[in-house]
N, C-alpha and C positions, 0 to 999 in steps of 0.2 A: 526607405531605409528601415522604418519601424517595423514594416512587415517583415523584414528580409531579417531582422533580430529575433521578433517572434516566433518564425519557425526556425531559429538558428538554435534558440531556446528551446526549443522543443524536442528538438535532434538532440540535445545535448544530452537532457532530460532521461530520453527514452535510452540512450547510452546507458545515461548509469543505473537507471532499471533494472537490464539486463544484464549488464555486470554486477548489481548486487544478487539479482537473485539465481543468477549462473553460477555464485559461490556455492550454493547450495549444494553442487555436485562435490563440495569436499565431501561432505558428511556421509559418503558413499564409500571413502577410499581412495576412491581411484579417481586421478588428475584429468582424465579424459572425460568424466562427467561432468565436466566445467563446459567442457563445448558442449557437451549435449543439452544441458540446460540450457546453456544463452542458445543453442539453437532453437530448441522448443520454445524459450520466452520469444526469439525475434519473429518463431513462424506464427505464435496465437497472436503477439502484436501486428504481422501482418495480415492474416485475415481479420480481425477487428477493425482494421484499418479500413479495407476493402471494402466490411460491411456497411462501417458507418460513411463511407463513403457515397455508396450506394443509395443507402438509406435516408439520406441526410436532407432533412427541411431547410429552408431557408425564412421560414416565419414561425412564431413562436405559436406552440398550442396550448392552450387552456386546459388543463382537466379537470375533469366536471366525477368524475367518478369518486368513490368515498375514501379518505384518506386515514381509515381503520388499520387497512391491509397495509399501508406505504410503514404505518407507526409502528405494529405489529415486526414487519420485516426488518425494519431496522434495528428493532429491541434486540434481533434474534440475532443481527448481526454482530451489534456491540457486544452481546453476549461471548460470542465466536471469539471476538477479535480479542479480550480479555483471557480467555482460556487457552487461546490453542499455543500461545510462545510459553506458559507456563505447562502444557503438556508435551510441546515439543522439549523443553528443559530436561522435565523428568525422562523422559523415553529416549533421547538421541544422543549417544555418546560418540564423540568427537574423538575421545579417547580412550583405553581401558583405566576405567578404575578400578578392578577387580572385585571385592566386595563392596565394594562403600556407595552407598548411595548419597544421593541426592539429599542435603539438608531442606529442614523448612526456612533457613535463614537464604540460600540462593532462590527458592520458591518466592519468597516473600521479594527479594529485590526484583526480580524479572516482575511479579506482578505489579509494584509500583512503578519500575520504572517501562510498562505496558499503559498503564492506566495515566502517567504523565504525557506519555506521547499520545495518548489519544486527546486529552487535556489539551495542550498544545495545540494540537488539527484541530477543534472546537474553536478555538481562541483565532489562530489565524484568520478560518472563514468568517467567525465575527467580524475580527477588524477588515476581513475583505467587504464582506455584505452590509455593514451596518451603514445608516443612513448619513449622510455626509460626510462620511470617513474623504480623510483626506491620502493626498499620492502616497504620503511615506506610510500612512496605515495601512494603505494593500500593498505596497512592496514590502514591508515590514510581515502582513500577512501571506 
């Protein structure tokens, strides 16, 4: 039964995935870009699927390799993952506003309220990873 939850969970998961990031097809206009995206989101979800499928270990490996480049990559991510909804803000209008731009006071809340949900994802995996955490700390997490 536990198993039959966890991937019940997981299905559900991957649902709303796709439907949030199939909203994406508003910002195009046109109502038909909502299926194009969830369709694009469900086909790269399914060859990822596939892949890892294929690919998939059943024992854990060690890397022994130097972990410069893991630190490095990651910087560059967090870096990304802070910039790109505050330049998706500026650049993507959802509506006409005609002349008026973009204040630094909506700038500034997307960038906080970006930097608190990464905050938060930080926090979760603590309380999942941390050492004798208990059940309600990783369901919590």
């Amino acid at each position: 039964m536990k198993d039959k939850l966890f991937v019940l969970g997981k299905i559900i998961g991957l649902l709303i995935f796709v439907m949030a990031f199939s909203l994406l097809g508003i910002a195009s206009g046109k109502p038909i870009m909502i299926l194009a995206y969830a369709g694009f989101f469900l086909f790269v979800m399914f060859v990822i699927f596939l892949f890892v499928k294929r690919n998939q270990r059943h024992f854990e490996i060690i890397s022994q390799r130097n972990r410069t480049i893991s630190k490095i990559i990651g910087i560059v991510m967090l870096l990304a993952a802070i910039a790109i909804p505050v330049l998706s803000v500026t650049n993507l209008q959802l509506f006409e506003l005609g002349l008026e731009k973009i204040g630094i006071g909506i700038i500034l809340i997307v960038l906080a309220i970006t930097l608190l949900l990464i905050a938060g994802g930080v926090f979760a995996v603590y309380l999942i990873n941390r050492a004798g955490s208990s059940k309600l700390h990783k369901i919590l997490g």
